[in-house]
C-alpha angles and dihedrals in degrees: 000000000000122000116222121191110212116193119183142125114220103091101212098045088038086055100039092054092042091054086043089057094042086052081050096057096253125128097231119202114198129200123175097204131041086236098065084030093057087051098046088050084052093045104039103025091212120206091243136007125220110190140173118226100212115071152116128276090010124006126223098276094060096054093050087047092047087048087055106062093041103083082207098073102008091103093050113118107254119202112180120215115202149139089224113104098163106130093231093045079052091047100051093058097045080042085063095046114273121165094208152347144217125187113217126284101050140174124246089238097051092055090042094053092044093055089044100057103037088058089042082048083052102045089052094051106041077058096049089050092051098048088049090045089234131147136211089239089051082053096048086053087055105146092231083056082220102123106170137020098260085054085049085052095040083055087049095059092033098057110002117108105271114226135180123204131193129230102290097010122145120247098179133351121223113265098018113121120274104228086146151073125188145199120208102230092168143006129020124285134202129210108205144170141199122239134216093268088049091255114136124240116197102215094191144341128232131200130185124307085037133113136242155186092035107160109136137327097204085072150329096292110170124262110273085205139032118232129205135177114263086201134349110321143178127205147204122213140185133167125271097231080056098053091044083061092054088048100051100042088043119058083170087060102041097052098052094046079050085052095053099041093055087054088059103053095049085054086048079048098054087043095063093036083060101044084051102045108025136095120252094240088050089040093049086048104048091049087053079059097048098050090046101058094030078062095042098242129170113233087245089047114099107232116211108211127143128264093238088049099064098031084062093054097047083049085229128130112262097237083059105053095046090055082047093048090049086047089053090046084055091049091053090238088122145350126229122212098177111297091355120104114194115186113220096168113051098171101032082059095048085055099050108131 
């Protein structure tokens, strides 16, 4: 059985969560301040930590620093809790060395299957090293002084070119060569084709915190795709020679950016599985969905997207959505003012077959 250390200070979410992690077969710790946290991680040296950042006596941030620096407990899973959704208040705890993070409220899914996969990420590692023969302290002398993805994103957003895009803009052209990767520091980006009839297909949609521009290391081959901003966005680019160097002097690196890239391939998966075998009033639903959580919209938000832009994703003719999206007015699922899609319904959507 895992052992998770929970430090928080509000005493009904930190006892509701608690109770939430026990029903799941996990020993929970609590703690209500980062002081006795900080000494419960030292004591009982848990499998994972989940931590808030705003409390008395020493914040969230200062456990997790504290943590750090003690070889006992610097290899322990972080997930940060916390209200705040700012992206620099984001980037300074990732900057620090947190696995994870989830902004309050929360659903009890979202917790479970970050836990999940941070002590799954663990688990892989700890065996990689072993097999290599590596060690966490041989990682942390890597030459290119980048131990982990978020300080490859952090380098990213330190030294890479820095570009802003308006609403529509091209980022890249297909076929055009890919001297380039890039990291979305603000705003929303589609990838998108052209079939054999000129309509264009969006093969995937990126927010911030996401990469973009990956084709190949070995040379310049084209983009496969286009990309163009969804909505005003600003970049961070760095060379992929560059890139290739971090790689190589960093395993830690590479195998999480491995890791992250194969995700996204098995969502880009479930995507086309869906565009093949759904229906178009599923399809026009769950890319309602999509576009929804990739802007960061609240399910009472309206999200303005286009017509042909959705229609794309949901791999559906535009006259069809539109008459989709009237029959889910009628349904009282949304309502539509214009370009604005607003979702009344949340779990009749999610049920849509």
């Amino acid at each position: 059985m895992k052992t998770i250390l929970l430090i928080e200070d509000d005493t009904a979410l930190r006892e509701n969560t608690a109770e939430l992690l026990e029903l799941s077969d996990y020993k929970v710790i609590t703690s209500p301040n980062g002081k006795l946290g900080i000494a419960k991680a030292k004591e009982e040296k848990p499998d994972i930590i989940v931590c808030d950042i705003m409390m008395p006596e020493v914040d969230g941030y200062g456990v997790l620093e504290t943590l750090s620096f003690d070889p006992n407990t610097n290899h322990i899973p972080f997930i940060f809790l916390s209200a705040k959704t700012e992206h620099k208040e984001i980037r300074k705890g990732m900057d620090l060395g947190a696995d994870d993070y989830l902004t309050k409220p929360f659903e009890e899914d979202e917790l479970l299957s970050a836990i999940e996969s941070r002590l799954a990420k663990a688990a892989i590692l700890s065996k990689l090293i072993k097999e290599q023969e590596s060690s966490a302290s041989q990682i942390s002398e890597d030459s290119s002084g980048l131990r982990n993805l978020n300080e490859l994103k952090n380098f990213f957003d330190d030294h890479g070119e820095i570009s802003e895009f308006k609403k529509g803009k091209t980022i890249y052209k297909e076929g055009e060569h890919s001297n380039n990767i890039y990291l979305i520091l603000k705003g929303v980006v589609k990838s998108h084709k052209m079939d054999e009839s000129g309509k264009e297909l969006i093969t995937a949609l990126y927010k911030a915190d996401d990469f973009l521009g990956f084709t190949s290391f070995i040379d310049n081959t084209p983009y496969i795709e286009s990309a163009t901003t969804v909505e005003d966005s600003e970049l961070a680019g760095i060379s992929k020679s560059n890139l290739k160097e971090i790689l190589e002097k960093s395993k830690n690196i590479s195998l999480e950016l491995m890791e992250l890239l194969s995700n996204n391939l098995s969502e880009i998966k479930e995507q086309l599985l869906q565009m093949a075998y759904s229906s178009v009033r599923k399809k026009t639903a769950q890319t309602i969905l999509q576009f929804t959580e990739v802007l960061n919209k609240k399910p009472e938000d309206s999200i303005k997207i286009s017509r042909n832009d959705l229609a794309s994703v949901a791999g559906i003719a535009t006259e069809s959505l539109i008459r989709t999206l009237s029959s889910f007015k009628k349904d009282g699922l949304i309502d539509i003012e214009g370009r604005n899609i607003k979702i009344l319904d949340l779990p009749g959507l999610q049920l849509v077959e």
